[in-house]
N, CA, C and O atoms as a GROMACS GRO file, in nm:
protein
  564
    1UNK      N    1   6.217  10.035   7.972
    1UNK     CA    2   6.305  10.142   8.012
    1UNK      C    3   6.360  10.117   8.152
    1UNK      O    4   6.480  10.137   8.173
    2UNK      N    5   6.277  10.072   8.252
    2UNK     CA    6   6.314  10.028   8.402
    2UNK      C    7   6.417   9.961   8.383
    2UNK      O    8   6.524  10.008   8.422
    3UNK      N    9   6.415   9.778   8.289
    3UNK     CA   10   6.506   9.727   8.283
    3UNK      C   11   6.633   9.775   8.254
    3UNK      O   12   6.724   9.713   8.309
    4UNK      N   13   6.674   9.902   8.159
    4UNK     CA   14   6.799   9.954   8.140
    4UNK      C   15   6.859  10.007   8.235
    4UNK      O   16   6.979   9.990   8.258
    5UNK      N   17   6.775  10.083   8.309
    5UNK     CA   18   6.818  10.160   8.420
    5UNK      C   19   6.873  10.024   8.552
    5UNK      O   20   6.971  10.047   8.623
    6UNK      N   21   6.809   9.916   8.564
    6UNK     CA   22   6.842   9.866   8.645
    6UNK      C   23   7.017   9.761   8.604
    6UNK      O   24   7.116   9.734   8.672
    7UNK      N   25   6.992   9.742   8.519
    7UNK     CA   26   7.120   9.696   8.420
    7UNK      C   27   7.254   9.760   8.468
    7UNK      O   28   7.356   9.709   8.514
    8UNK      N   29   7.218   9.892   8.442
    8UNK     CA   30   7.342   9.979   8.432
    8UNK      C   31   7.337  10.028   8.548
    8UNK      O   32   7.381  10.143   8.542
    9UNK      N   33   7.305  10.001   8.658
    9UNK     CA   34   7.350  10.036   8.816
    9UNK      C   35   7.433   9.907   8.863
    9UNK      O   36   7.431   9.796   8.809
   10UNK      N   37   7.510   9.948   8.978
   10UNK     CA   38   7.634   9.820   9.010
   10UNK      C   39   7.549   9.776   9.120
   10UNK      O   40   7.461   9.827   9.189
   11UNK      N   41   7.614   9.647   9.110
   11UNK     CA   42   7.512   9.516   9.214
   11UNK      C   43   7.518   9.585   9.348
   11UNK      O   44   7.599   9.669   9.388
   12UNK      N   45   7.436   9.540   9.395
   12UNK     CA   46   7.424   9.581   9.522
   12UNK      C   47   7.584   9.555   9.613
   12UNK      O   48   7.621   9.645   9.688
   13UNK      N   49   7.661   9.439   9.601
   13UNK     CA   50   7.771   9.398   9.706
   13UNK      C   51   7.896   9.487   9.611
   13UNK      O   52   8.012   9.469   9.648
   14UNK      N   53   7.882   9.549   9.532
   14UNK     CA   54   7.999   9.610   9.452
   14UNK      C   55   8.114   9.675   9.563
   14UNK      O   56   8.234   9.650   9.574
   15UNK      N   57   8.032   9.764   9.636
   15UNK     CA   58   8.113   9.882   9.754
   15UNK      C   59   8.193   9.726   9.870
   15UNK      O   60   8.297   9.742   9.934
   16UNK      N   61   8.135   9.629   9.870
   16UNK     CA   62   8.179   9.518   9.963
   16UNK      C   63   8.284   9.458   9.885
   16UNK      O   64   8.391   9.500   9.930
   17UNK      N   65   8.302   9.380   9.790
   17UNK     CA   66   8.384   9.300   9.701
   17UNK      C   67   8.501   9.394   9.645
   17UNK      O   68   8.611   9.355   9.604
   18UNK      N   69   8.437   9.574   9.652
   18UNK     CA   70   8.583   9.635   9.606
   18UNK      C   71   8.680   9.667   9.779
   18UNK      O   72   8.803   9.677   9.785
   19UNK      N   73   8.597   9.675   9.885
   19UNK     CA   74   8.670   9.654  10.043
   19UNK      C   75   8.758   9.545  10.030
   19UNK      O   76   8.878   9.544  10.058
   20UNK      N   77   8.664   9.417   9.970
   20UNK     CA   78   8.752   9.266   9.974
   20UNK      C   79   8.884   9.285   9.912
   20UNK      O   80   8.986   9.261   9.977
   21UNK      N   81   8.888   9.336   9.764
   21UNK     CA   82   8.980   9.336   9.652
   21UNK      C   83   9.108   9.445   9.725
   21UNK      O   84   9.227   9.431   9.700
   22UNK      N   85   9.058   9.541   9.806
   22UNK     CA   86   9.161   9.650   9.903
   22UNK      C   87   9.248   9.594   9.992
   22UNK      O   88   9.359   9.630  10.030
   23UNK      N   89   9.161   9.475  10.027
   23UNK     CA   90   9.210   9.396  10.168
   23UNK      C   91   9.343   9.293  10.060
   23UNK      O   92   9.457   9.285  10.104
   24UNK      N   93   9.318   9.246   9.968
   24UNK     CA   94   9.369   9.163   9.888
   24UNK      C   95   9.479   9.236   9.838
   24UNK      O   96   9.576   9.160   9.830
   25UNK      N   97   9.508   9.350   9.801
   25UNK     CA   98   9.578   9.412   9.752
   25UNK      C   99   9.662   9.521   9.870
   25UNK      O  100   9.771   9.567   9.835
   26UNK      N  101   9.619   9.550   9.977
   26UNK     CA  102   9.705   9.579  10.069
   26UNK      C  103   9.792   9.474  10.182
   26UNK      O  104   9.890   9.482  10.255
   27UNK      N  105   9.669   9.354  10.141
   27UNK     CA  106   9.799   9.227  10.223
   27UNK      C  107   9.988   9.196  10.090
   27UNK      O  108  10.110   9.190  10.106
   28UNK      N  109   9.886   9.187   9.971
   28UNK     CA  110  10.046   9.173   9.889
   28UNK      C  111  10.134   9.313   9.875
   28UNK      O  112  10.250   9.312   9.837
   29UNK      N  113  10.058   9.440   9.914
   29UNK     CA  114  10.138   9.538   9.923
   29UNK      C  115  10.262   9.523  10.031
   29UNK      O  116  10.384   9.532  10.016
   30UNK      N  117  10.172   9.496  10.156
   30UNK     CA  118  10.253   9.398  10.301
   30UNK      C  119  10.356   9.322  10.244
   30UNK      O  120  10.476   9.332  10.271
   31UNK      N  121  10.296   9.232  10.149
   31UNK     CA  122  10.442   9.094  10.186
   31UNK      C  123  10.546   9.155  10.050
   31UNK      O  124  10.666   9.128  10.050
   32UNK      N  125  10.504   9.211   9.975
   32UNK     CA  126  10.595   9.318   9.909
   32UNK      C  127  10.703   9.362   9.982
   32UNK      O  128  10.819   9.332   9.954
   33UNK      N  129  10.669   9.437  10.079
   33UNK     CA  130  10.744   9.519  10.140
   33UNK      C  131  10.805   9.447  10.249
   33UNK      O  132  10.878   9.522  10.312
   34UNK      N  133  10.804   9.344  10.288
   34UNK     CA  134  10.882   9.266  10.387
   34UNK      C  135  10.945   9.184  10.294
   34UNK      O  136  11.041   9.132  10.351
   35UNK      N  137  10.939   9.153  10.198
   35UNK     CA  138  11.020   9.094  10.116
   35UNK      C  139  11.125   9.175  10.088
   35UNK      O  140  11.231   9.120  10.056
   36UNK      N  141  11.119   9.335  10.094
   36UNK     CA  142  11.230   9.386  10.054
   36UNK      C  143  11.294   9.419  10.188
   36UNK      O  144  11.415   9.416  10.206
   37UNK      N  145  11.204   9.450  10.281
   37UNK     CA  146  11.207   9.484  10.391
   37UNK      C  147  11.319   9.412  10.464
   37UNK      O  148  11.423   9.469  10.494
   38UNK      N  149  11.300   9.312  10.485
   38UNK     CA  150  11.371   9.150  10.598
   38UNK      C  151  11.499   9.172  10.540
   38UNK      O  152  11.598   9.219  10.598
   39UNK      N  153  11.485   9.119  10.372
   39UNK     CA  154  11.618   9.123  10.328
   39UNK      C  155  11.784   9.207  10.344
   39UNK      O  156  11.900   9.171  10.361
   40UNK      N  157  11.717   9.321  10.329
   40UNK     CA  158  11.795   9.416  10.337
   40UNK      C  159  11.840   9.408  10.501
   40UNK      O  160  11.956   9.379  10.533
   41UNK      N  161  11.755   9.432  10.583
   41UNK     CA  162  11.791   9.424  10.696
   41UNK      C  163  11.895   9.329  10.774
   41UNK      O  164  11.994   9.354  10.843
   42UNK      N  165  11.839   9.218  10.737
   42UNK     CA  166  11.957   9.087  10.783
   42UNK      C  167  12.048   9.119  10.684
   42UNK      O  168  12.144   9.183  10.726
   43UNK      N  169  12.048   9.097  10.565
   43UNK     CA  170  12.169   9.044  10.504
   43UNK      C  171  12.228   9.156  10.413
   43UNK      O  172  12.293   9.134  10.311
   44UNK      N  173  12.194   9.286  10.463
   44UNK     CA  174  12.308   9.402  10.362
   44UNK      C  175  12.371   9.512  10.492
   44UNK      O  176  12.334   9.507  10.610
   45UNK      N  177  12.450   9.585  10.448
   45UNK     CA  178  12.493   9.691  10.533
   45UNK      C  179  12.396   9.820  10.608
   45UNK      O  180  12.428   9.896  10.700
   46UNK      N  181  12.290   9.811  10.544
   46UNK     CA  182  12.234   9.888  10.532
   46UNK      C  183  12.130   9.900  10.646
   46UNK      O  184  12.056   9.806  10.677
   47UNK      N  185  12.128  10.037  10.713
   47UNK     CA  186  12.055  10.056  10.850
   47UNK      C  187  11.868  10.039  10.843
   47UNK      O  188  11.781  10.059  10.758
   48UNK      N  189  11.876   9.981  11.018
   48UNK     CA  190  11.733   9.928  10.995
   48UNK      C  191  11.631  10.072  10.931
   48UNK      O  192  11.529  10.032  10.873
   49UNK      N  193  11.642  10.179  10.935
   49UNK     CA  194  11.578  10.257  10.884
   49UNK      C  195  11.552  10.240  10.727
   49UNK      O  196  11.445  10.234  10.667
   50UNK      N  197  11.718  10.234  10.669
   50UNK     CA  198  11.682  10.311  10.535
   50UNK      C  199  11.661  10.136  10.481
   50UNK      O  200  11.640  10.133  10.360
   51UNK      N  201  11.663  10.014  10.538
   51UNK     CA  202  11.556   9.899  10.499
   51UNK      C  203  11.439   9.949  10.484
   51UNK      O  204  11.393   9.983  10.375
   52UNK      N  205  11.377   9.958  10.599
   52UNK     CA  206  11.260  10.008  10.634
   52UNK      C  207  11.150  10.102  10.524
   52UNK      O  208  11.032  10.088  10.489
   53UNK      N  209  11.277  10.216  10.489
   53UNK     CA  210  11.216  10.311  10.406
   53UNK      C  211  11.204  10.283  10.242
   53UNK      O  212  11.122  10.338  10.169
   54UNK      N  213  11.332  10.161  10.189
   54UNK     CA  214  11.281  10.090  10.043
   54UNK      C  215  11.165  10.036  10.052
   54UNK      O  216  11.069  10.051   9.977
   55UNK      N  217  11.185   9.931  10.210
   55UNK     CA  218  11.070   9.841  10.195
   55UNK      C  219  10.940   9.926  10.166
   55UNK      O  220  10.858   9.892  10.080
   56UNK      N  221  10.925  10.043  10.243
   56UNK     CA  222  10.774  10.067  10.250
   56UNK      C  223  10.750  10.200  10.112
   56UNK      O  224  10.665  10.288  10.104
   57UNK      N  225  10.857  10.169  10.022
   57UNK     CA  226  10.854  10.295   9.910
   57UNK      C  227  10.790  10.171   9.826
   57UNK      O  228  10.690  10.195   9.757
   58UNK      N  229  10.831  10.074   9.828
   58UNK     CA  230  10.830   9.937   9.759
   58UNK      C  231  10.695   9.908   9.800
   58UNK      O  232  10.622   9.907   9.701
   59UNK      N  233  10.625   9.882   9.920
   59UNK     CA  234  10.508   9.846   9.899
   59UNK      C  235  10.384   9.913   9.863
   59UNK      O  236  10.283   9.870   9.807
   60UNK      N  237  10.428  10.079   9.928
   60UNK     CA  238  10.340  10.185   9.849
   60UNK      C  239  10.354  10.170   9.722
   60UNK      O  240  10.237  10.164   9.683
   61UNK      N  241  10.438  10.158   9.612
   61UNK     CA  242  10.397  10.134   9.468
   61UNK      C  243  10.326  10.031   9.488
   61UNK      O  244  10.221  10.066   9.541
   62UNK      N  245  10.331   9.925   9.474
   62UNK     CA  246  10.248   9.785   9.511
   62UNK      C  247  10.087   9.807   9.533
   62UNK      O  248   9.986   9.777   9.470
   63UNK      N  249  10.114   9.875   9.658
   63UNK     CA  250   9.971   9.929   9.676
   63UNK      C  251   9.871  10.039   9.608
   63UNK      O  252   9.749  10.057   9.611
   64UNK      N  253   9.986  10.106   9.543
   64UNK     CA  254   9.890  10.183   9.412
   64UNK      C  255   9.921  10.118   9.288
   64UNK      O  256   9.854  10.169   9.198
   65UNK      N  257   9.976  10.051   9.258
   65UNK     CA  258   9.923   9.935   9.126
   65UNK      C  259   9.824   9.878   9.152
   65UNK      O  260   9.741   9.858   9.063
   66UNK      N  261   9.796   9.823   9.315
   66UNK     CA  262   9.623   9.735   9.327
   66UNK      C  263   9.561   9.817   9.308
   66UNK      O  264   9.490   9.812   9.208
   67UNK      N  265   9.556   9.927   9.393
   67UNK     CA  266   9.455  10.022   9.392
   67UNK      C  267   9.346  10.061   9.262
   67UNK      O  268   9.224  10.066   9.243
   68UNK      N  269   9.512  10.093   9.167
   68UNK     CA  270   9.466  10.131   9.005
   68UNK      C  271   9.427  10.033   8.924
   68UNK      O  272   9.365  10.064   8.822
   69UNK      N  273   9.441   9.964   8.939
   69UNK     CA  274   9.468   9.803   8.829
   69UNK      C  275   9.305   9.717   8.894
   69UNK      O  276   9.210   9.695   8.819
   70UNK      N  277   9.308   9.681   9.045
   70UNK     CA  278   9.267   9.568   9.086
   70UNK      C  279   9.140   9.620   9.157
   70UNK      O  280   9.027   9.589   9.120
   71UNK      N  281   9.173   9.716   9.284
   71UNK     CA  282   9.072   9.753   9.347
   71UNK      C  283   8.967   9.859   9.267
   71UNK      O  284   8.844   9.850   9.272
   72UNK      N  285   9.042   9.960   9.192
   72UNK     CA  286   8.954  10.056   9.149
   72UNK      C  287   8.888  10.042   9.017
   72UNK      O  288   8.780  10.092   8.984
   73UNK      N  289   8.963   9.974   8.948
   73UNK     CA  290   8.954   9.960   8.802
   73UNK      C  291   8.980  10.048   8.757
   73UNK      O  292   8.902  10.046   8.661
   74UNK      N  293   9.075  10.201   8.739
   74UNK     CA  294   9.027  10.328   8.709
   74UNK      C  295   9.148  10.323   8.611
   74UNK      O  296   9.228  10.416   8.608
   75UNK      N  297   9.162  10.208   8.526
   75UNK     CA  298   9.293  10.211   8.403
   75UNK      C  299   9.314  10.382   8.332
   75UNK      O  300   9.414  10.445   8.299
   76UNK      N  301   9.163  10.416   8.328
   76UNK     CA  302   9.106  10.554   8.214
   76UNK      C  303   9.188  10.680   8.277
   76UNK      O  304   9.224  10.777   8.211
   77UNK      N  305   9.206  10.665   8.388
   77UNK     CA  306   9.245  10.807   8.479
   77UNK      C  307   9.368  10.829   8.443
   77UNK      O  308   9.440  10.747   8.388
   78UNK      N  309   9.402  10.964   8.480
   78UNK     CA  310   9.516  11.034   8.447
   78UNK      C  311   9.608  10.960   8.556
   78UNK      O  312   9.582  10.950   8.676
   79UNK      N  313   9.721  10.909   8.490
   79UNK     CA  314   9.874  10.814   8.558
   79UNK      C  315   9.924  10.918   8.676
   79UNK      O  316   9.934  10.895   8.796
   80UNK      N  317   9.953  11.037   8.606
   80UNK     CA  318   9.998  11.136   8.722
   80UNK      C  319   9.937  11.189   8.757
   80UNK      O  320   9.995  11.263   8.836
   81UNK      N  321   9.817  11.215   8.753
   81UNK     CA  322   9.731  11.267   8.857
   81UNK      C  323   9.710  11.177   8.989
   81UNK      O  324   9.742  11.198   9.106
   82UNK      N  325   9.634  11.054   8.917
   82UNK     CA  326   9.639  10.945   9.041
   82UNK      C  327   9.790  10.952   9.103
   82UNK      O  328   9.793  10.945   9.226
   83UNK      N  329   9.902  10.964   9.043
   83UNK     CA  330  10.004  10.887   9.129
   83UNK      C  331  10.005  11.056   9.232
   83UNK      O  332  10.027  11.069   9.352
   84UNK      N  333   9.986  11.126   9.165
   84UNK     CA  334  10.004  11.247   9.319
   84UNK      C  335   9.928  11.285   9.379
   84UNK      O  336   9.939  11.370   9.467
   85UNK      N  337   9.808  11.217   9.336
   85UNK     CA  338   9.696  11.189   9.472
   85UNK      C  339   9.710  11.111   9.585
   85UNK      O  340   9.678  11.138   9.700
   86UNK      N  341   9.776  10.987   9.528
   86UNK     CA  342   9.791  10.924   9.595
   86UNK      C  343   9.892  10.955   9.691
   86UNK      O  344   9.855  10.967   9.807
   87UNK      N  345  10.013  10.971   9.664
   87UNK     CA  346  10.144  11.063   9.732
   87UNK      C  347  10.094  11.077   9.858
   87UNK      O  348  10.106  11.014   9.963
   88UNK      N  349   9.991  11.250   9.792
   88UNK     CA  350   9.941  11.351   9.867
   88UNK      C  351   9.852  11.223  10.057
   88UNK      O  352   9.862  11.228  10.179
   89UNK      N  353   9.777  11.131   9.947
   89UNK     CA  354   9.694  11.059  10.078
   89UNK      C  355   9.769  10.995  10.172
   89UNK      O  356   9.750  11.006  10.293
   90UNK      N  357   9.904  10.891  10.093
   90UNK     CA  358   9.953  10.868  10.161
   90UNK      C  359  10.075  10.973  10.243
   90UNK      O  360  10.176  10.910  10.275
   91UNK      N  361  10.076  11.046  10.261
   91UNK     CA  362  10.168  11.158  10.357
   91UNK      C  363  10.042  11.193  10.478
   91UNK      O  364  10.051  11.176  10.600
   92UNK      N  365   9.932  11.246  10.402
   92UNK     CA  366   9.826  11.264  10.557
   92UNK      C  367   9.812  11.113  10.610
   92UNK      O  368   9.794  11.107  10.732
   93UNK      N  369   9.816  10.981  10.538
   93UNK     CA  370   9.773  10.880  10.642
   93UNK      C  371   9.904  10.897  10.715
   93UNK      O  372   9.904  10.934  10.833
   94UNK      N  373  10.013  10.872  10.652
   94UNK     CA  374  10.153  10.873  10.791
   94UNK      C  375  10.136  10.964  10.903
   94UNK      O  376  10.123  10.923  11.019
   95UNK      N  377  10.137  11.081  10.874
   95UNK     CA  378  10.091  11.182  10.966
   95UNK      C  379   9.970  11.173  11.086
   95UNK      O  380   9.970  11.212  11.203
   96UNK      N  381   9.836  11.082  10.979
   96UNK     CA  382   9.724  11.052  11.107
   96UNK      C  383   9.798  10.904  11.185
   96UNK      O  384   9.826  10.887  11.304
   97UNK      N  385   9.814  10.814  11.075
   97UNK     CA  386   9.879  10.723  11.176
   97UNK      C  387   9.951  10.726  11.307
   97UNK      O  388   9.939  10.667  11.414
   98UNK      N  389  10.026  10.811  11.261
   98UNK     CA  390  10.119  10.872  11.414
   98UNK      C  391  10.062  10.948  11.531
   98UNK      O  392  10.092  10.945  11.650
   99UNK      N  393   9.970  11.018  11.465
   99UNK     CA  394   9.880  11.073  11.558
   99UNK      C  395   9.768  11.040  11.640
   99UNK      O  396   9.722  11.072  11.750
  100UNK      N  397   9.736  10.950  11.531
  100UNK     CA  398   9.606  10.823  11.616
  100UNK      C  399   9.759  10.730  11.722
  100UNK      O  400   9.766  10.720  11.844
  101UNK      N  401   9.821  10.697  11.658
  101UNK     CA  402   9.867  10.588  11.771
  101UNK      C  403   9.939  10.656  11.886
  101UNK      O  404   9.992  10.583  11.969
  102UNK      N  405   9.944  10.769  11.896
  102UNK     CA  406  10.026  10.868  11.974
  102UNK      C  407   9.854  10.911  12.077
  102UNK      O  408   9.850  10.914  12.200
  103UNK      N  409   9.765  10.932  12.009
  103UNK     CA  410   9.658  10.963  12.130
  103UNK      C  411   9.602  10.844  12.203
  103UNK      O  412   9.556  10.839  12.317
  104UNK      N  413   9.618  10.720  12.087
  104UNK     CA  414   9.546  10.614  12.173
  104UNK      C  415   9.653  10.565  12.250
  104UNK      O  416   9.614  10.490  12.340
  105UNK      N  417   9.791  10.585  12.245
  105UNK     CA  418   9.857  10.542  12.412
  105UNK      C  419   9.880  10.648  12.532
  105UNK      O  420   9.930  10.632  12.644
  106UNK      N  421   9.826  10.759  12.469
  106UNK     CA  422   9.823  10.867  12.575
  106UNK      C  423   9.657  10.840  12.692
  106UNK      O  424   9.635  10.858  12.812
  107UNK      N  425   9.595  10.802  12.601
  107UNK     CA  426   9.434  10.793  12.654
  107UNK      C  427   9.408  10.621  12.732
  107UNK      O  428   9.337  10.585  12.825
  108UNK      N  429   9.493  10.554  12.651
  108UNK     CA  430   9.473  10.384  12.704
  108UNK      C  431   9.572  10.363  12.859
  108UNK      O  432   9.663  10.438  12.895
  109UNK      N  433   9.525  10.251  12.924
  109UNK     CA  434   9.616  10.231  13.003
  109UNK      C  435   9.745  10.196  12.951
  109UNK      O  436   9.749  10.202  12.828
  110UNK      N  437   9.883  10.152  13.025
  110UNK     CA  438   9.983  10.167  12.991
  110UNK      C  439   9.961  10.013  12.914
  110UNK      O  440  10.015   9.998  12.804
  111UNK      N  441   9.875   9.891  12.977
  111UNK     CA  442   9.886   9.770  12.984
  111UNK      C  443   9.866   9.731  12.808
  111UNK      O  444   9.930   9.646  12.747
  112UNK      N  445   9.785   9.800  12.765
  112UNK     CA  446   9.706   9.803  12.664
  112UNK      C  447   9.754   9.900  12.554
  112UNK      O  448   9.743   9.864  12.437
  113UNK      N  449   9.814  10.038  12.585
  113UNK     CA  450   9.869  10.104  12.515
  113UNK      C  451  10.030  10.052  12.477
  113UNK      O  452  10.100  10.111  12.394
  114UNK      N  453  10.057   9.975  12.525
  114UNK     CA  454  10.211   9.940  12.490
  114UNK      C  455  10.200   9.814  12.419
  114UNK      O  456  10.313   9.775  12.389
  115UNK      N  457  10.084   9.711  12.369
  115UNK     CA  458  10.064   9.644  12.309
  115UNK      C  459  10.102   9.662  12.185
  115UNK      O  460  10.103   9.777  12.142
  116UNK      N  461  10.145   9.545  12.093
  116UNK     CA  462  10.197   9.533  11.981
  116UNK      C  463  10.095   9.608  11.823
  116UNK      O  464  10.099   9.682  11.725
  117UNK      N  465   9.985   9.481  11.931
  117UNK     CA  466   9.836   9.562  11.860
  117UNK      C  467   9.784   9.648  11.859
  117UNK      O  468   9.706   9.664  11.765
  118UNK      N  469   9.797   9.747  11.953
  118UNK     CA  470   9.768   9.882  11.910
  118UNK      C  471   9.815   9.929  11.815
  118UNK      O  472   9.738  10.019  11.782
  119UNK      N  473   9.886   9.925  11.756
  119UNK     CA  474   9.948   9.984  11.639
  119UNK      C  475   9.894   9.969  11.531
  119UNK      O  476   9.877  10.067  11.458
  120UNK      N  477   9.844   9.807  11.483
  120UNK     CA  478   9.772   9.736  11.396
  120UNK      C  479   9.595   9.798  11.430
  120UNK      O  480   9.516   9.809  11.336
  121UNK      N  481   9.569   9.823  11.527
  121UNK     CA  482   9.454   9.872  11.523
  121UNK      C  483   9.399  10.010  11.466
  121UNK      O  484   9.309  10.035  11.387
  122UNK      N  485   9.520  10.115  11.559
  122UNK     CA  486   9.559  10.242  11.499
  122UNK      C  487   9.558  10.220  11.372
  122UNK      O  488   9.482  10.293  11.308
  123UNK      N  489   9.622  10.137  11.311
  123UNK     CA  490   9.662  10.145  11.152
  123UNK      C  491   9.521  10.134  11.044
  123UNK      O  492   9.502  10.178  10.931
  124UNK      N  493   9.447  10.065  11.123
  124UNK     CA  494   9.379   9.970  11.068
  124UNK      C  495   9.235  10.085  11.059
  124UNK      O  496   9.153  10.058  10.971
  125UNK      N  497   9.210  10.194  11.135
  125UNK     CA  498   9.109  10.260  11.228
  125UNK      C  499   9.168  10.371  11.067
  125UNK      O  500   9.089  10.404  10.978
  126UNK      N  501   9.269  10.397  11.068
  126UNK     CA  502   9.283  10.544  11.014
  126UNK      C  503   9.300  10.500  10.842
  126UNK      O  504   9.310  10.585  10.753
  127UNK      N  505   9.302  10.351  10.817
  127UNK     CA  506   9.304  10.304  10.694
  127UNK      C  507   9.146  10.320  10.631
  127UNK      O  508   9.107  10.336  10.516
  128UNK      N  509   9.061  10.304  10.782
  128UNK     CA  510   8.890  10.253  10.735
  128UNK      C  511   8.808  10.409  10.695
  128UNK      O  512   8.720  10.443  10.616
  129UNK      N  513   8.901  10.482  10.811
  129UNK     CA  514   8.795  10.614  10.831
  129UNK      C  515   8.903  10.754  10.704
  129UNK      O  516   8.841  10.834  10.632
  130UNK      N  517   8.996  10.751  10.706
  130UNK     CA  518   9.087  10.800  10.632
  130UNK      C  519   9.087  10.768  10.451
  130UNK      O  520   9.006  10.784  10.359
  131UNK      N  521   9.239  10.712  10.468
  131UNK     CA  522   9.286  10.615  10.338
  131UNK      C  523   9.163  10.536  10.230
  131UNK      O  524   9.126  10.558  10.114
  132UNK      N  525   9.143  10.478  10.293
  132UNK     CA  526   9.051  10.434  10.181
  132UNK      C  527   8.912  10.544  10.092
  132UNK      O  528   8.903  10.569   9.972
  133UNK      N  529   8.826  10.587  10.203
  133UNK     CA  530   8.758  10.640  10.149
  133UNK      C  531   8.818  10.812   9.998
  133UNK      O  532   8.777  10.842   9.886
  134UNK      N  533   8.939  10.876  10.104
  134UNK     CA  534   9.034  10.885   9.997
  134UNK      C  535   9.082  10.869   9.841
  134UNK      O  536   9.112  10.940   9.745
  135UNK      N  537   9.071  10.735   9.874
  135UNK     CA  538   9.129  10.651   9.743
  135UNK      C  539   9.034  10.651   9.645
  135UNK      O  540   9.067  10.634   9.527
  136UNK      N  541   8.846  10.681   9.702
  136UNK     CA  542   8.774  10.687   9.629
  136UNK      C  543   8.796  10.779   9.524
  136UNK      O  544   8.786  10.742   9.407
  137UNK      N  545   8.833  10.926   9.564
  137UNK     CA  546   8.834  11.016   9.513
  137UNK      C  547   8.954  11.010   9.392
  137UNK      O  548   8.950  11.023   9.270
  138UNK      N  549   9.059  10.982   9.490
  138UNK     CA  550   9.210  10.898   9.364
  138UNK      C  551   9.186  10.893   9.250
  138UNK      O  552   9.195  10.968   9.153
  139UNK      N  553   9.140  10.760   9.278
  139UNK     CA  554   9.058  10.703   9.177
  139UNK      C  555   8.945  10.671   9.076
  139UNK      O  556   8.915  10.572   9.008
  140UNK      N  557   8.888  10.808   9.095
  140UNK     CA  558   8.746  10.823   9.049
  140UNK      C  559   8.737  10.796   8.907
  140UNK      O  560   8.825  10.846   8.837
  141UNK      N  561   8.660  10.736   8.859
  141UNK     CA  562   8.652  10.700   8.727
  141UNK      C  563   8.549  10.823   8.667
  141UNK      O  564   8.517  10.824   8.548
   0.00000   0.00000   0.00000
C-alpha cells in the first residue's frame, strides 16, 4: 500500500523543472514578441506604441499557450476560464510592475535607479513573488 502512495506523489524536483519549463516558455514568449515587436517598428507606419502593444498582445498569447500546453499541463481546464484568469493576472502584474519599478527608483540612488536593469529586475521580482505563483491557481488542474 506504501508503494502506491509513493508512486502517485510527484518527484520531488517537479515544483523546480515546472520554474525551468516557465523560464523556457516566457523567454519564447520574449522573442515572440520582438519578432513582432522590431518589425513593425522599423519597417511599417505604425507608432512605437501601437508596435509595442501587438508585440506584447502577441507574446501574452504565447505565454499562455506555454503556460497551458508546456508549463502547466492543465489541457483538462476550462479554455475560458483559464484565458480570463489569466487576462485578470496579467492586468495586476502590469499594474505591480509599474509600481514596483516606480518605488524602486524612488527609494534607489539616482545612479542605480536609472539603470537599464532595474527594470529587468523589477520585472523579474514581481514575476517570482506575483505572476507565477498566480498562474498556479490559472491553471489548476
Amino acid at each position: 500500500m506504501t508503494e502506491s502512495v509513493e508512486l502517485t506523489q510527484p518527484p520531488r524536483h517537479a515544483a523546480l523543472w515546472r520554474f525551468v519549463r516557465n523560464c523556457v516558455s516566457g523567454g519564447l514568449a520574449s522573442a515572440c514578441y520582438f519578432a513582432v515587436y522590431l518589425p513593425l517598428k522599423h519597417f511599417t507606419p505604425l507608432s512605437q506604441t501601437a508596435a509595442d502593444n501587438v508585440g506584447l498582445i502577441v507574446g501574452a498569447v504565447a505565454q499562455f499557450v506555454g503556460c497551458r500546453y508546456f508549463v502547466f499541463r492543465a489541457r483538462a481546464g476550462s479554455l475560458p476560464k483559464q484565458a480570463a484568469g489569466f487576462a485578470l493576472a496579467e492586468l495586476f502584474t502590469l499594474l505591480l510592475n509599474i509600481a514596483v519599478l516606480w518605488i524602486m527608483r524612488a527609494l534607489l540612488p539616482a545612479a542605480i535607479g536609472e539603470h537599464d536593469l532595474l527594470a529587468l529586475a523589477s520585472t523579474f521580482l514581481v514575476f517570482a513573488v506575483f505572476s507565477y505563483p498566480v498562474w498556479h491557481l490559472v491553471f489548476k488542474r
